[in-house]
NUKOL-898530 format. One record per residue (C-alpha): residue in one letter; x, y, z. Coordinates in steps of 0.5 Angstrom, whole numbers, plus 500, padded with zeros to 3 digits. Example, Ala and Ser with C-alpha at 12.3 -4.5 7.8 and 13.67 -1.06 7.14 Angstrom:
<pts>
A525491516/S527498514/
</pts>
This chain:
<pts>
X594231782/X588234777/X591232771/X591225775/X584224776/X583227769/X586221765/X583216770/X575219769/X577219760/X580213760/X574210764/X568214759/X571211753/X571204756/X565205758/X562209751/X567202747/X563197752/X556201751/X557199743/X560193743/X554191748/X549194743/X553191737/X553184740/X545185742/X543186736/X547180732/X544176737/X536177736/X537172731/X539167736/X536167742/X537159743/X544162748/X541164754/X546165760/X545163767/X542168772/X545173776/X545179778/X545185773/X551191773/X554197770/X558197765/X565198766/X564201774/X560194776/X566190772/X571194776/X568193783/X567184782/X575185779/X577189787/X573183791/X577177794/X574171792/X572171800/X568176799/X565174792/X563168796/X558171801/X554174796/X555168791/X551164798/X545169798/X545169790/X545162790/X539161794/X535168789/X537164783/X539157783/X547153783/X547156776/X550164778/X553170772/X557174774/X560179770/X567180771/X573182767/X571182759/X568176760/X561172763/X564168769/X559162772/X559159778/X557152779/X556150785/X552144785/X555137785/X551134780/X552140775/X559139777/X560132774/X556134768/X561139766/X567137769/X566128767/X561128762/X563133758/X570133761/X573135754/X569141753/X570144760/X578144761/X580148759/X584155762/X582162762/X586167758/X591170763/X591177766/X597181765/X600180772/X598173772/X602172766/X609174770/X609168774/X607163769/X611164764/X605166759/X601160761/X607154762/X606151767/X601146769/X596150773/X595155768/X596152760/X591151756/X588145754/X592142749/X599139746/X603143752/X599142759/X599135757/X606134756/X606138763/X602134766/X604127764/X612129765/X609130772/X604124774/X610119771/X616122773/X615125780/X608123782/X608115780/X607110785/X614108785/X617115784/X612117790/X615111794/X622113793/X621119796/X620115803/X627117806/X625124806/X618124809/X621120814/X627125815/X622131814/X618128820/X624126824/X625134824/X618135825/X618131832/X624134834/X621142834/X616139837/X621136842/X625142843/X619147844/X615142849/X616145856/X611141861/X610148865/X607151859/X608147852/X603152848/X605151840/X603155835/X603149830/X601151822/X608155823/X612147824/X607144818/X609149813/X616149814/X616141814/X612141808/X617146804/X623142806/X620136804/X617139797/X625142796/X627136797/X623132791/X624138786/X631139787/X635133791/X638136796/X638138803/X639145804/X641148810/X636151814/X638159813/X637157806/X630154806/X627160810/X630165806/X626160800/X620159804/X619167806/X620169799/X615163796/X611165802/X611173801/X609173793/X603168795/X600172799/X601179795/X597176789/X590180791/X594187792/X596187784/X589186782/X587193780/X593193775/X590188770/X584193769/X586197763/X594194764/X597199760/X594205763/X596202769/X603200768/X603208768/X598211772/X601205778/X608204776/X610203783/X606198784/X608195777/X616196781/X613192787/X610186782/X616185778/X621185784/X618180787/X618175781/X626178781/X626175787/X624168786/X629168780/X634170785/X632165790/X630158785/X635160779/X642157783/X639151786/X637149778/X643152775/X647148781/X643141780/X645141772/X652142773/X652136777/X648132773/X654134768/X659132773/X656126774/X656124766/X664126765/X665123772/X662116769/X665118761/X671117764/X670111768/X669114776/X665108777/X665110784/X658111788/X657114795/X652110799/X647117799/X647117792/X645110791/X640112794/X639118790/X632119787/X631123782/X629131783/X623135780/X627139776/X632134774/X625131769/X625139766/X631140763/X632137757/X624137755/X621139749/X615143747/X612140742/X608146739/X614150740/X619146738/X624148742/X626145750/X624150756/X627157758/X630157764/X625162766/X619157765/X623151769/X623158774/X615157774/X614149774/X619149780/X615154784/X608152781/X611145785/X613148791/X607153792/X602147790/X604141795/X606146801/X601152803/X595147801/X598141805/X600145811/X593149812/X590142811/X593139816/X593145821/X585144820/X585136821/X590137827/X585143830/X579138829/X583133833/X585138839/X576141839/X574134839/X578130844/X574123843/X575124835/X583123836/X583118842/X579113838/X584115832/X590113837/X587107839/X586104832/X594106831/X596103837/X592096835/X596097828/X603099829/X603097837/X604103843/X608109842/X616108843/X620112847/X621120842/X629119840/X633122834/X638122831/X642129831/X640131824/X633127825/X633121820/X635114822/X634113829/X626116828/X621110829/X614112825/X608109823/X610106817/X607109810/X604101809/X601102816/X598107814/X592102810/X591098815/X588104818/X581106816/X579111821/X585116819/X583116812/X576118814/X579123819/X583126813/X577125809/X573129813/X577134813/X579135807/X570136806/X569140812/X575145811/X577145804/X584149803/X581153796/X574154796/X575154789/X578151784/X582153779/X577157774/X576153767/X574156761/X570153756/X573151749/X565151745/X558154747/X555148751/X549146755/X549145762/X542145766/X538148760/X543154759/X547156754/X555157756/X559161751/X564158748/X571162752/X566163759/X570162765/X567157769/X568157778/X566151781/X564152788/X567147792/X566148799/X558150797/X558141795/X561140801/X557142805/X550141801/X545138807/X543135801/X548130800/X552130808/X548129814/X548135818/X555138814/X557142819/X559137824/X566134824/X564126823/X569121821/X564116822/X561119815/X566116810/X565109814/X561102814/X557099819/X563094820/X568099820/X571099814/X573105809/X568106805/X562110804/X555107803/X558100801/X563103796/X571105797/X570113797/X572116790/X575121792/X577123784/X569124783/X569120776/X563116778/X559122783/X562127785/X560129792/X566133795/X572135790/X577138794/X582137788/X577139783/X575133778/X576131771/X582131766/X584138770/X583135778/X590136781/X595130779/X598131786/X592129790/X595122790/X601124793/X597130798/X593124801/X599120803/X602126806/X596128810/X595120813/X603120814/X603126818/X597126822/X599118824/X605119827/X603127830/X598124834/X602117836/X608120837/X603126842/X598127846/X594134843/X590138847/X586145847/X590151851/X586151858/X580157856/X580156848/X575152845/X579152838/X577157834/X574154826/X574161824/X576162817/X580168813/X583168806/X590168805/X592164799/X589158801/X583158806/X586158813/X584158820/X583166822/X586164829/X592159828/X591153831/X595154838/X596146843/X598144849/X602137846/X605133850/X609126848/X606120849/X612116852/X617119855/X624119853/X628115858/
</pts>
């Protein structure tokens, strides 16, 4: 044990003499340029200060970064990790780094060591840096899967994912005492929609769970490994069983998503064999048949590699497809539903407005498996509907599932507000911060629709269709902004429209007797309720 502590205390005294020096060094070289001046912020002790901003969440991060904020302005330096990391949260800092100097600021951080694991040294999309790779990535995605004519393709499925949906609902509904712990039925209904477009089949149920609670697992243990991107190789020594627990994971996300890849492969290969030797035979389903996520990797080429992508890499932007559409959406819906289920008036307008679009709700029956015999409100209902965009809009304002954004770096020294950002500097943008700003939002704190309407109703916000992209103003920006803002937000728009139409068309929602819905928060991976949403739910019209 001593000789343990030993290592530790030499280990960060030579850091802290090698940091002493090169800051000294830098300092110097740096007398003869004093045009880089850095945003404000609070100062810290080499090494140590570094190593305590590297163990807080980004929840704890950001109550202190609301008290410097009002000490030092939206333009905030933190020293964390080797590098000067900024904060912005200010909207209209945000459109000038983000839109006017779009170029500069998409770039990606380089990735930490156990970052590094699960984005296959930064091949995929979230991650890449900015350049030939990320936009193949991302092109492959937004033609490929997120294409409005992809995107349409898929309404079978959203309206299968629905029908099983309703029916947990039904099934769970006791008119004795029909309280609901709903976020659990959200994320399962969203994974099993996400599965689906990335790999083309439906999967038994055992199998999905075993998939969700793998996917699930890992994406709340990233805060655990954090203290091991700190001097990594004294680490992997020092906390090897950590190490272990780190790679074990990814062991299992490999095991879980490498047979679905391998298994859609093969029947591609089947079906080219199949149709070489004239079996022009096609099912009804697989006329039907569209085409998968992992389906467009396979083949694809890195142009600065020359080469196609490993199976570990499709591993990757398989999980990066799942993790991004179905934690993110579920903790949105679950926040938009709370709302609806605290502010009793807010939903019964909202139903009013759908019953004059699509009529009454029907009688709830399914189908044993949840497909056909579903009746929904229509995905092209959905914009004859302004009040639900502006519910969804509202929440998405108000309850942001990432209170940041991915980091951004920046790819040369650039001004922003009359300080210098250094060329490699991680950039944060505060979204939540821009969300609520008094200064843009009336009384942000409050959950109003009505906000994002105009005086005849319409869905617009001071005469103009809301943009919520922020290519013309930023105001809000739930999916960041720019050329990094995330490709699916058009995808989880309509999910979340979808969705929340036919829950509150399909049942009524209300309060538990003695609960006030709690909108406290707490960080997972995304920003999620601290205590989840809990409802009586009760159909709108019996089932004859």
């Amino acid at each position: 044990m001593e000789s343990y502590w030993f290592i530790i205390i030499v280990s960060l005294c030579l850091s802290a003499i090698l940091k002493s020096l090169f800051t000294l060094l830098s300092s110097s070289g740096s007398k003869s340029n004093n045009k880089e001046k850095l945003p404000p912020g609070p100062s810290t002790v080499p090494v140590i200060g570094n190593l305590l901003w590297l163990r807080k969440s980004f929840s704890e991060i950001e109550s202190i970064l609301q008290k410097l904020k009002t000490q030092y302005g939206p333009l905030i330096t933190l020293r964390i990790g080797s590098r000067p990391s900024i904060f912005v949260g200010s909207h209209s800092l945000a459109y000038k780094a983000l839109v006017q100097n779009g170029a500069v600021f998409s770039d990606r951080p380089k990735t930490l060591p156990t970052a590094k694991i699960f984005n296959s040294n930064q091949h995929n999309i979230s991650s890449a840096v900015y350049g030939p790779t990320w936009r193949l990535l991302r092109r492959n995605l937004t033609y490929e899967i997120l294409h409005p004519s992809r995107v349409k393709s898929f309404s079978r499925a959203r309206r299968w994912v629905l029908g099983v949906l309703l029916q947990r609902y039904l099934h769970h509904h006791d008119p004795a005492k029909s309280d609901i712990k709903v976020v659990d039925h959200f994320r399962y209904a969203m994974f099993c929609l996400l599965l689906l477009m990335c790999f083309g089949d439906k999967l038994p149920e055992n199998q999905i769970r075993d998939i969700e609670s793998i996917m699930h697992r890992l994406l709340l243990s990233f805060g655990r490994f954090n203290m091991l991107n700190f001097l990594p190789r004294l680490g992997k020594i020092l906390f090897r069983n950590r190490w272990k627990e780190l790679l074990k994971l990814r062991e299992d996300q490999e095991k879980v998503l490498v047979p679905l890849i391998r298994a859609r492969i093969q029947s591609k290969q089947q079906r080219k064999y199949d149709a070489a030797d004239g079996d022009d035979k096609v099912s009804e389903e697989e006329e039907e048949e569209v085409v998968p996520y992992v389906d467009t990797l396979v083949g694809l080429k890195l142009p600065d590699e020359k080469r196609e992508l490993s199976e570990d890499e499709i591993v990757t932007l398989c999980s990066e497809f799942l993790n991004a559409g179905t934690d993110t959406t579920s903790t949105a819906l679950q926040w938009i539903m709370a709302n609806l289920v605290k502010y009793p008036a807010i939903q019964d307008k909202l139903y009013k407005e759908i019953v004059n679009v699509v009529g009454p709700s029907p009688p709830a029956l399914f189908s044993g498996d949840g497909s056909k015999e579903v009746v929904e409100v229509k995905e092209e209902d959905l914009q004859r509907i302004p009040y639900l965009k502006a519910v969804v809009l509202e929440g998405l304002r108000r309850h942001p599932p990432g209170h940041f954004v991915l980091p951004h770096s920046v790819t040369e020294d650039v001004e922003l507000d009359g300080y210098v950002i250094p060329k490699n500097a991680i950039v944060n943008f505060m979204v939540a911060e821009m969300g609520w700003d008094s200064e843009v939002w009336e009384n942000p704190m409050e959950f109003r629709p009505e906000r994002f309407l105009g005086a005849n109703g319409d869905y617009v916000n001071e005469g103009q269709v809301f943009d919520i992209t922020g290519s013309k103003e930023i105001k809000m920006m739930p999916f960041g902004a720019g050329r990094r803002i995330c490709p699916g937000f058009g995808l989880a728009l309509l999910h979340l429209e979808y969705f929340v139409a036919n829950l509150i068309w399909h049942f009524e929602w209300r309060a538990v007797d003695g609960d006030d819905v709690d909108l406290s928060e707490k960080q997972e991976f995304t920003v999620v309720m601290k205590y989840p949403l809990r409802a009586n739910i009760t159909p709108r019209v019996k089932s004859s």
